[in-house]
N, C-alpha and C positions, 0 to 999 in steps of 0.2 A: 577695470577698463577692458580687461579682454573678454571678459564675459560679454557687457555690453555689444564687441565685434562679432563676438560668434550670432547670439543674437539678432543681429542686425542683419549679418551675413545671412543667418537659417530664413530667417523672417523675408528676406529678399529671395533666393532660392527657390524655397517652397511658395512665396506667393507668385512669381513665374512663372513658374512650371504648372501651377494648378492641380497635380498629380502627386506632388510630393507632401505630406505634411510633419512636422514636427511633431515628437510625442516625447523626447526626451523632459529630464529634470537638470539645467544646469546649475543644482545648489545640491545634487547630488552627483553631479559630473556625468550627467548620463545625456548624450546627444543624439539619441534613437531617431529614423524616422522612418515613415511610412511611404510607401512608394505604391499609389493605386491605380487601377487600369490599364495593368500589365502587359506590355507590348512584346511578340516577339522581337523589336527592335532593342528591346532591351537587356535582353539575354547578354551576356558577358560579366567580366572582372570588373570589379568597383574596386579601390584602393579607398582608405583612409589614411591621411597623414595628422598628427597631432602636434604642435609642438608651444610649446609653454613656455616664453622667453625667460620668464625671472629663473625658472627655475632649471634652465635647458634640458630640461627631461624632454623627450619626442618618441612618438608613438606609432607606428604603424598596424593597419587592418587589413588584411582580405577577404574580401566576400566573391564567390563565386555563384553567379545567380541562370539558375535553367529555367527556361520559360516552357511548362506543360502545357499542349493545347487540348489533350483529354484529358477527361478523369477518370483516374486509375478505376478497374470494375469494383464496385461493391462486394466485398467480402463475406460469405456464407458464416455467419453463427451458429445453424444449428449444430455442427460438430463440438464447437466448445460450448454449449449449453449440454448437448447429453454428455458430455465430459465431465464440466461440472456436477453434475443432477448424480451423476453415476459415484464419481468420488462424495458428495455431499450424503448419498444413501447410504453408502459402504461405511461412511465415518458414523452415522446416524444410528445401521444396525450394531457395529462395534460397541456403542455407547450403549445401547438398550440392552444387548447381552454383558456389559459387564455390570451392567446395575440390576440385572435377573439375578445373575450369579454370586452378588452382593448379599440381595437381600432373601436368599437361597440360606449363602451360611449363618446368615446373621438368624435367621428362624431358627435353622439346626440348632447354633450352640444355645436359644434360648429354649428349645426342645430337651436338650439336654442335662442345661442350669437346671431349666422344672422339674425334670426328672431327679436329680441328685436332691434336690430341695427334699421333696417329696419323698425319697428314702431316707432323708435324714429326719425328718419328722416323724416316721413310721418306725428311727430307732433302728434300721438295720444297716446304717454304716460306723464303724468304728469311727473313730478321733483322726487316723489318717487319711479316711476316704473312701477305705476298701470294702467291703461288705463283709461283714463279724464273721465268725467262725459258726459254722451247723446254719446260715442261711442262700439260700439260692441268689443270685443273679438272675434279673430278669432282662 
């Protein structure tokens, strides 16, 4: 039943006024509305009061509403685009030198494996790794 009132109420209100409409959900409790063709006569304090007989819960709102008659200047982007662009590059070359740097050592120590391969196939490192006795290191 008190849904029905509020409804009835909004539904009278906002067809009145012509300016106002409803956009709330009352099966989700929501009594939102829209107030268009914003007058400076409308400038001020709106109050909401709520209250729910069965369950005497009551609710109060405040809205305090300023009516703008300019619009604020358009704000310059280019400063945070070359901010952007600038951290976006700096992050960019970070990433490419450490995957230079990556794949730097990762050649070395397969330069290296080759290397050991290849004197042990040629027989000139001992069982621990060293190179034998009476032979050079290259």
């Amino acid at each position: 039943m008190l849904r029905s009132t509020v409804m009835e109420y909004l539904e009278f209100f906002c067809h009145e006024t012509r300016r106002v409409q409803f956009v709330g959900n009352l099966e989700k409790n929501d009594l939102s509305i829209t107030l268009s063709d914003v007058q400076l006569s409308d400038e001020g304090v709106y109050n909401c009061y709520v209250r729910n007989p069965p369950d005497r819960i009551q609710g109060h709102g405040i809205i305090n509403m300023f009516v703008v008659t300019e619009l604020p200047p358009p704000r310059d982007s280019t400063i945070a685009v070359a901010i952007g662009a600038s951290v976006g590059g700096a992050l960019a070359l970070l990433i490419l030198s450490m995957v230079v740097v990556k794949c730097i050592r990762r050649h070395k120590k397969q330069e290296l494996i080759s290397d050991e391969q290849k004197m042990e196939e040629e027989g000139k490192l001992d069982a621990e790794g060293g190179p034998e006795e009476g032979t050079k290191q290259l």
